[in-house]
C-alpha positions in Angstrom: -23.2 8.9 26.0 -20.8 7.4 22.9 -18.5 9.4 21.8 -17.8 9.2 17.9 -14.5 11.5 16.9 -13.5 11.7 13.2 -10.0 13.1 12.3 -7.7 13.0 9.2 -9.0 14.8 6.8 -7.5 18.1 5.0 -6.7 19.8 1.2 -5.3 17.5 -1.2 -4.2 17.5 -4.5 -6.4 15.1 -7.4 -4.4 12.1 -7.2 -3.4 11.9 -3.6 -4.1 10.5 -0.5 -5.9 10.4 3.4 -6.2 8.4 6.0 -9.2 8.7 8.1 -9.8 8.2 11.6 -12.9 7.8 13.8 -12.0 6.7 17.6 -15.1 6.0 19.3 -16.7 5.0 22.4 -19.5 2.3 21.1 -20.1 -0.1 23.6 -19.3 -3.6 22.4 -17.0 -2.2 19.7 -15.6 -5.5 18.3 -19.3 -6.9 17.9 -20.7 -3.7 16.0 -20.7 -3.3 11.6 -19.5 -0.2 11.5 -19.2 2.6 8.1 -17.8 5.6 6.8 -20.4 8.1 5.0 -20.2 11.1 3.6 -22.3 14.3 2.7 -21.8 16.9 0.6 -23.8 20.3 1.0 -27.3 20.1 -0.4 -27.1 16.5 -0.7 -28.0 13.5 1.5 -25.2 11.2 3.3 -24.1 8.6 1.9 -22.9 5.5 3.2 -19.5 4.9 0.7 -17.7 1.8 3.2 -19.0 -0.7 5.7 -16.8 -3.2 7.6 -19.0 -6.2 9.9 -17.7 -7.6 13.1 -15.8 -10.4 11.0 -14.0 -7.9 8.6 -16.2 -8.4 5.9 -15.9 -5.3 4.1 -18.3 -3.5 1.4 -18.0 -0.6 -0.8 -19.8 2.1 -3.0 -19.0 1.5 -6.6 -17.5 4.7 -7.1 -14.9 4.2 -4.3 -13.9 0.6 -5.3 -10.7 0.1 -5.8 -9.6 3.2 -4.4 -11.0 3.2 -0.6 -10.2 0.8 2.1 -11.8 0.3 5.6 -10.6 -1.2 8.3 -10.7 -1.3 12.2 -9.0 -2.0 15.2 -11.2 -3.2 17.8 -8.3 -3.0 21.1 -9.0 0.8 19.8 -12.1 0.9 19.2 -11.5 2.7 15.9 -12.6 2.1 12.1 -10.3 3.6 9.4 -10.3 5.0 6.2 -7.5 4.8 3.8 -8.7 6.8 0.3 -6.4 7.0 -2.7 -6.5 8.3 -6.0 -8.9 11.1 -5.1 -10.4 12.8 -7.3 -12.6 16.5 -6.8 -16.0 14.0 -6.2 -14.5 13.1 -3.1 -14.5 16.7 -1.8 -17.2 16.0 1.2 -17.9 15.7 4.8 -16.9 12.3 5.9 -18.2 10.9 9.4 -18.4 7.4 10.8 -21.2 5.2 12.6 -22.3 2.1 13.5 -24.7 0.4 11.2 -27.5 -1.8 12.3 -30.4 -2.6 9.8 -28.9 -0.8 7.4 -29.3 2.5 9.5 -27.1 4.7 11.8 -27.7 4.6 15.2 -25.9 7.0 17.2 -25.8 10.7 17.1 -23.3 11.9 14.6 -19.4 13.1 15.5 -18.6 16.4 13.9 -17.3 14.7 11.0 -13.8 15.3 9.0 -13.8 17.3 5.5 -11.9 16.2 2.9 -11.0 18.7 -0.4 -10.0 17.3 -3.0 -8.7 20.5 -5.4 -5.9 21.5 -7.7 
């Protein structure tokens, strides 16, 4: 069964900083697109970073600029560096592996991030 484990997140300040971590065990890691989503309550997840197997990376346009993803494949592990954060961020943020535009496993127990003053 893989494993997806999202860590990193906690109560900042508008303005700073997280790094995000999702260690997983997908099968074939270095071959697989993988993303960061997020959800708030009452609202559907949404996919805000992608990465492919070649490093190609992607973004939602109200994280350019401000978000990077990134992975290490020895790890099997997909990052997410977010700066300048504002209280829109606040949200549940989990990780998957995209294929066709969709999710395919289960998802982890995700990481919530607070952005508050």
């Amino acid at each position: 069964q893989v494993q997806i484990v999202e860590s990193g997140g906690g109560s900042v300040q508008p303005g700073g900083s997280l790094k995000l971590s999702c260690r997983t065990s997908i099968p074939a890691f270095s071959a697989a697109a993988m993303g960061w989503y997020r959800q708030i309550p009452g609202k559907r997840r949404e996919l805000v970073a992608d990465i492919t197997s070649g490093g190609l990376t992607n973004y939602a346009p109200d994280v350019q600029g401000r978000f990077s993803i990134s992975r290490d494949n020895g790890q099997s592990t997909v990052y997410l560096e977010m700066s300048d954060l504002n209280p829109e961020d606040t949200a549940a943020y989990y990780c998957n592996r995209i294929l066709g535009g969709l999710a395919v496993f289960p998802w982890g127990q995700g990481t919530q991030v607070i952005v508050s003053s």
